[in-house]
C-alpha positions as CSV (number, residue, x, y, z in Angstrom):
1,X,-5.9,-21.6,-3.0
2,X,-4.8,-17.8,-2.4
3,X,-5.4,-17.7,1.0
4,X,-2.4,-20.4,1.4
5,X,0.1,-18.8,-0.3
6,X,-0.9,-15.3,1.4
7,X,1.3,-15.0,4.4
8,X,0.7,-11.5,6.2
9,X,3.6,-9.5,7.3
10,X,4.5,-8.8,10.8
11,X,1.5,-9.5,12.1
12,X,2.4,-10.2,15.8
13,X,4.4,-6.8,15.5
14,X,1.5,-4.6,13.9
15,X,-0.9,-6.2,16.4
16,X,1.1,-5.8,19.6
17,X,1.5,-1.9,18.5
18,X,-2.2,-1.7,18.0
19,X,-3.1,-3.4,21.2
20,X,-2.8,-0.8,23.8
21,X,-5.8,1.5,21.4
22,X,-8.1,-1.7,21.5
23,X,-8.6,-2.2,25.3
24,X,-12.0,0.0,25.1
25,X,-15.5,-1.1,25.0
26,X,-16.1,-1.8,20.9
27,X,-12.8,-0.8,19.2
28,X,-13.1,-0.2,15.9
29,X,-10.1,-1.3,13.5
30,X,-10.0,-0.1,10.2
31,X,-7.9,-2.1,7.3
32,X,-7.8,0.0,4.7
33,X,-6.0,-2.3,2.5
34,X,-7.1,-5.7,3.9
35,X,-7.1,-7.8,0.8
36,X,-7.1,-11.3,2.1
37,X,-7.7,-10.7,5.1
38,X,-4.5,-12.3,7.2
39,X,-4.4,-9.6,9.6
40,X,-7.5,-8.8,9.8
41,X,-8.6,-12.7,10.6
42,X,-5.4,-12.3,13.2
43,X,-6.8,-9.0,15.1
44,X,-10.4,-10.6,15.4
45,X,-8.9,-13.9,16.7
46,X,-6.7,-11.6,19.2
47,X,-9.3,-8.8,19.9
48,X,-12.9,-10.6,20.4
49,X,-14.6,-7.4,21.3
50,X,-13.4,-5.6,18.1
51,X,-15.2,-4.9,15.2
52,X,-13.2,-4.5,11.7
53,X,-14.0,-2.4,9.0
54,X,-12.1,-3.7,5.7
55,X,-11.6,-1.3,2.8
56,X,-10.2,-2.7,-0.8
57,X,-11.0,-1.5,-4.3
58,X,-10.2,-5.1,-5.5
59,X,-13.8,-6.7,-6.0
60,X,-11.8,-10.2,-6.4
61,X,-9.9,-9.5,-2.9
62,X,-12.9,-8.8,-1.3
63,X,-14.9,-12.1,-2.4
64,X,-12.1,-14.0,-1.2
65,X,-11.6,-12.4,2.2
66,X,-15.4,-12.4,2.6
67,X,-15.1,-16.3,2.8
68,X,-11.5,-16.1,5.2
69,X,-13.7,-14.0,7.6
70,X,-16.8,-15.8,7.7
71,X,-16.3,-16.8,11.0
72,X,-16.7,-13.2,12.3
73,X,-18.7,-11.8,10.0
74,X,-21.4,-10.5,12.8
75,X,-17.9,-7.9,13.8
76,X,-17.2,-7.1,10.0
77,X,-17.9,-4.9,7.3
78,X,-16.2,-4.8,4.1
79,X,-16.6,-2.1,1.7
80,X,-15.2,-1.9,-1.8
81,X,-13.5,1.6,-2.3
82,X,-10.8,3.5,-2.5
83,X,-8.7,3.7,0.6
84,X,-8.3,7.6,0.9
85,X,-12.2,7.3,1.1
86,X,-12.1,5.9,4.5
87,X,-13.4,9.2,6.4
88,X,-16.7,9.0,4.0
89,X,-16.5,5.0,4.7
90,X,-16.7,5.7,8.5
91,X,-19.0,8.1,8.2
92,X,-21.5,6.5,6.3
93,X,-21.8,3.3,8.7
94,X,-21.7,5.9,11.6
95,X,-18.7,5.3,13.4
96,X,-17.5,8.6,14.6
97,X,-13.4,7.2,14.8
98,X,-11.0,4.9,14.5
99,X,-9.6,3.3,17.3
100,X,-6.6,1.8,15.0
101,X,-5.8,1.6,11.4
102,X,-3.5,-0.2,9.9
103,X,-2.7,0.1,5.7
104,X,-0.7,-2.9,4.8
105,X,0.2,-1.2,0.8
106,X,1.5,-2.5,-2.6
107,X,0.2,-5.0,-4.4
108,X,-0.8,-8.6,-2.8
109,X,-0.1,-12.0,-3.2
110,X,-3.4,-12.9,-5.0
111,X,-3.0,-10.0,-7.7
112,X,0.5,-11.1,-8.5
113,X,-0.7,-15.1,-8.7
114,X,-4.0,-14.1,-11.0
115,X,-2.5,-14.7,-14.1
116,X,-5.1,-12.4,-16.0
117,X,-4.3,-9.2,-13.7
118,X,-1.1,-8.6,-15.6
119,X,1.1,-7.9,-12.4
120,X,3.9,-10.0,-13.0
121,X,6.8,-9.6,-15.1
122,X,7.1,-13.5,-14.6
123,X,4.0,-14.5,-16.2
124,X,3.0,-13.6,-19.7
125,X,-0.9,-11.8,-19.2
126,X,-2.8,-8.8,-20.9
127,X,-1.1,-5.7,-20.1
128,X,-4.1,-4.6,-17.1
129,X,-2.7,-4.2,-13.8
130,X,-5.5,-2.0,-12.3
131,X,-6.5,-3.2,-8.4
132,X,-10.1,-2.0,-9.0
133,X,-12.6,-0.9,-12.0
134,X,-10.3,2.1,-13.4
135,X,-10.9,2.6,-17.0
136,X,-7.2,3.2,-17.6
137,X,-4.7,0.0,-18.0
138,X,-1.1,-0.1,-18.4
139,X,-1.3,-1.2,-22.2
140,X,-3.0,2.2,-22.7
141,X,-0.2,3.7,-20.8
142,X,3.0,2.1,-22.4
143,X,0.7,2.3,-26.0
144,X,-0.3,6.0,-25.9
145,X,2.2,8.0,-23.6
146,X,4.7,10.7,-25.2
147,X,8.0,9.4,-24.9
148,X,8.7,11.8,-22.3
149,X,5.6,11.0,-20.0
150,X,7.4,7.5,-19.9
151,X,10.5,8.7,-19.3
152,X,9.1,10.6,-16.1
153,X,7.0,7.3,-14.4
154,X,9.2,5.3,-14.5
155,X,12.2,7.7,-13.4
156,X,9.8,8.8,-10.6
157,X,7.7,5.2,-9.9
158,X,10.2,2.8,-10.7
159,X,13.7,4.8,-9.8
160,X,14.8,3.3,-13.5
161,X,18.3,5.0,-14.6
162,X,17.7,3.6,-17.9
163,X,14.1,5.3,-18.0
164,X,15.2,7.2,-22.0
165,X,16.4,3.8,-23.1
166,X,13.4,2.0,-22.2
167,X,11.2,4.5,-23.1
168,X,12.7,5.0,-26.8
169,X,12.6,1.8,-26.9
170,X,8.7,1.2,-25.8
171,X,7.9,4.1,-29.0
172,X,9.8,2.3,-31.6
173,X,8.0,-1.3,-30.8
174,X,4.4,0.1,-30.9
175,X,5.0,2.0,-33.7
176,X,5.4,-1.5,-35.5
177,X,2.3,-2.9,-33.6
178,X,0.9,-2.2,-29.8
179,X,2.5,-3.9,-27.2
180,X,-0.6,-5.9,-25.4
181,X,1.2,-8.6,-23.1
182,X,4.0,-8.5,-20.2
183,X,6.3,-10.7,-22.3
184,X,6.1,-8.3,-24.9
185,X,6.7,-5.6,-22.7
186,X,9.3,-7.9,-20.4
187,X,11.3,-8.5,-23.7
188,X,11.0,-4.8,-25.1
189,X,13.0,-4.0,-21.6
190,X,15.3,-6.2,-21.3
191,X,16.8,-5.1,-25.1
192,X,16.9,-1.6,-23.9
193,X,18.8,-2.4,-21.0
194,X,22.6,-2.6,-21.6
195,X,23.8,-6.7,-20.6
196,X,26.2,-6.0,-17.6
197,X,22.8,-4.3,-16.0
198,X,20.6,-6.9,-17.0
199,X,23.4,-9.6,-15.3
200,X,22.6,-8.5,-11.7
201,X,19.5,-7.4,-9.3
202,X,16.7,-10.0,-10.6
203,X,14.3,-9.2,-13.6
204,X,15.1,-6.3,-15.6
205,X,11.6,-5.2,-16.0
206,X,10.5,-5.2,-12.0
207,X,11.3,-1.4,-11.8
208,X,9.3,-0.5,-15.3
209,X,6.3,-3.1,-13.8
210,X,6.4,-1.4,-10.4
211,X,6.0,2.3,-12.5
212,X,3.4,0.9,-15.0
213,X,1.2,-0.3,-12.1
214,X,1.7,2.8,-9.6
215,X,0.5,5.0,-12.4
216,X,-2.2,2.9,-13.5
217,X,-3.7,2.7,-10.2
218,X,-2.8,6.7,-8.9
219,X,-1.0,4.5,-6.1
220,X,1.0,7.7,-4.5
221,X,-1.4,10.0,-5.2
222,X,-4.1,8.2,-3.3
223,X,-1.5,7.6,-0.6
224,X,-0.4,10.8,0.0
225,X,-4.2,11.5,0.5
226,X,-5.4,8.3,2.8
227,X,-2.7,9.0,5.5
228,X,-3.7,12.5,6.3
229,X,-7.6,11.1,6.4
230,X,-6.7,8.6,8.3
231,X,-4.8,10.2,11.0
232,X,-7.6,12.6,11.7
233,X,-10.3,10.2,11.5
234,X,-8.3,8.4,14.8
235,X,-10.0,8.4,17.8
236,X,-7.8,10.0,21.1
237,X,-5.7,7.4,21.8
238,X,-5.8,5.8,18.4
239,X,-2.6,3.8,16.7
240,X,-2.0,3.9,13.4
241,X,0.3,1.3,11.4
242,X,1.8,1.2,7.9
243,X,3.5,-1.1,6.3
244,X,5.4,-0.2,2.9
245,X,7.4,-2.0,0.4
246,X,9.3,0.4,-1.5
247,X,11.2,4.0,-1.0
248,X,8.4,5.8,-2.4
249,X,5.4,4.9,-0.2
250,X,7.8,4.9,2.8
251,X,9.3,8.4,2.5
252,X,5.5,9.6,2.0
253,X,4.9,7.6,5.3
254,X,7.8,9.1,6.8
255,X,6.9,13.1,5.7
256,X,3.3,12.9,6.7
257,X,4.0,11.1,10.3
258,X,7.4,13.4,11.0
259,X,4.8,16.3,10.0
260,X,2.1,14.9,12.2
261,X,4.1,14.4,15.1
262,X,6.2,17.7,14.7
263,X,5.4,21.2,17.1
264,X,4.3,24.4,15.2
265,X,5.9,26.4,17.4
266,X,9.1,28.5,16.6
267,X,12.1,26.9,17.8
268,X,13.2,30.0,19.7
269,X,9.4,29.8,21.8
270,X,10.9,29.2,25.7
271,X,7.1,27.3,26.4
272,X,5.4,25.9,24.1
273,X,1.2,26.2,24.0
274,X,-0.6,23.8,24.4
275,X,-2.5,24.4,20.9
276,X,0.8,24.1,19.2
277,X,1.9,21.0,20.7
278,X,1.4,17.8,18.2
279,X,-1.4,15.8,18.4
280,X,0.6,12.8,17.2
281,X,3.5,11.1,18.6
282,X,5.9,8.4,17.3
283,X,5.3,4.5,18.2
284,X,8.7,3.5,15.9
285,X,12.6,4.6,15.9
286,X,12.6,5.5,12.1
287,X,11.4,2.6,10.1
288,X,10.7,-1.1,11.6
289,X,11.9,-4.5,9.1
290,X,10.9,-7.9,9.4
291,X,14.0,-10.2,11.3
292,X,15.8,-12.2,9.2
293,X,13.5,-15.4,9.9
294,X,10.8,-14.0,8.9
295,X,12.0,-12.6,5.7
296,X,13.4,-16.6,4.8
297,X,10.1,-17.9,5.8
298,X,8.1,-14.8,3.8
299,X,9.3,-13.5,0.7
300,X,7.2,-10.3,0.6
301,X,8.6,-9.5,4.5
302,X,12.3,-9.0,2.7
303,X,11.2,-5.5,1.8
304,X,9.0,-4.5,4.8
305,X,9.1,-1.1,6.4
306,X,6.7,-0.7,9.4
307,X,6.0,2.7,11.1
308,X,3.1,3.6,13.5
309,X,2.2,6.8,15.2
310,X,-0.3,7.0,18.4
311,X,-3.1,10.5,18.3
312,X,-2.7,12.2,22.0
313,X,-4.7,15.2,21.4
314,X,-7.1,16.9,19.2
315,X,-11.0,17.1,19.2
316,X,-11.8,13.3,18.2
């Protein structure tokens, strides 16, 4: 089953930083990535007044977590969407804020076992890799993007220094017939990729998979939207929690909190007003990681970057 290979990340941490937001009457969490459900099953267990409200755009996800939470389903409500729709999620079942919300991002342990999905580099599959019902797929993308469109994802989404190679390479194997399967694509890489490279840091086509599927699914994009939504749809009081797993949705976590958190004031201002203080304020020193045990024990924790942020003013 999924749900016993899914092992959520830093769950005791997350929870403990959202604790101090859920001692009201009727908090409201909102997981706006809560897949399986691990720490959403974890904060109803710890919070038995609190009702959750779990986004996902994977319909799959959802089924399954329906059956992890059915327990609590009376202090649930899952909704398939889009996470940066989760101001237009509250509003339509008429909760006014959040009192925490927690985004737990990348792709999960059940996409990455569903063999069909396409997310693995590990596991030969149709070339999909979309989280939800998107109409575009990464076969369209590696079998219909200009060379230089290539170049660009994965130079941007995968941080891949042999982003021309690979890309030449992608055009010159679909030109002979269209690349439809990871192993084609998995082998396509690993001949543009000079041997010493391909000797050292794990499967030569993880950074081209993590590109394919970030552009497939607008992953950053829709990211750099949700936090901003989310951070004004907190209640006073509110905590936030992220957890990332790569550079790029961490430095967009860490931009949008240090800009939350940060006066408008000049610097030269003796007082500052009270309308220019911040409404936001740091729960973490810089980014938070798992401890070593946990990252033995959980293979996804290895990569873990945890920041929260608390709302301390404003109008909600």
């Amino acid at each position: 089953m999924a749900e016993a290979r899914h092992v959520p990340v830093l769950v005791e941490r997350t929870l403990d930083l959202l604790a101090p937001a859920m001692e009201v009457a009727g908090p409201v969490l909102v997981d706006a990535t809560i897949g399986l459900g691990g720490h959403a099953h974890a904060a109803l267990q710890r919070f038995p007044d609190a009702r959750v409200i779990g986004i996902d755009r994977d319909a799959a996800a959802l089924r399954r977590c329906r059956e992890r939470l059915a327990g609590y389903q009376e202090r649930t409500t899952l909704v398939d969407a889009v996470f940066d729709n989760l101001g237009e999620v509250l509003s339509r079942h008429r909760v006014p804020c959040a009192h925490a919300v927690l985004f737990d991002l990348g792709v999960s342990s059940m996409q990455l076992d569903t063999v069909d999905r396409g997310f693995s580099y590990a596991r030969d599959a149709p070339l999909d890799m979309r989280m939800g019902a998107g109409e575009l797929t990464a076969a369209m993308v590696v079998n219909t993007y200009p060379a230089t469109d290539l170049v660009r994802l994965l130079r941007e989404y995968g941080e891949e220094r042999f982003a021309s190679r690979i890309a030449d390479r992608i055009v010159a194997a679909r030109t002979q017939r269209p690349l439809r399967t990871s192993a084609e694509l998995v082998d396509v890489v690993r001949q543009a990729i000079p041997a010493p490279a391909r000797r050292r840091g794990g499967n030569p086509a993880k950074r081209t998979f993590q590109a394919l599927r970030i552009e497939v699914n607008d992953e950053l994009n829709v990211l750099r939207r949700a936090l901003p939504a989310a951070l004004d749809a907190l209640c006073v009081g509110g905590r936030m929690v992220v957890l990332a797993y790569h550079s790029l949705e961490d430095r967009i976590v860490k931009r949008v909190f240090a800009a939350a958190t940060t006066t408008t004031a000049p610097e030269d201002l003796p007082v500052v007003p009270e309308h220019m203080e911040p409404a936001y304020v740091l729960l973490t020193r810089g980014a938070e990681v798992a401890s070593e045990e946990e990252a033995d024990r959980n293979r996804r924790a290895q990569s873990v970057r945890l920041r929260a942020v608390q709302r301390t003013g404003g109008e909600r």
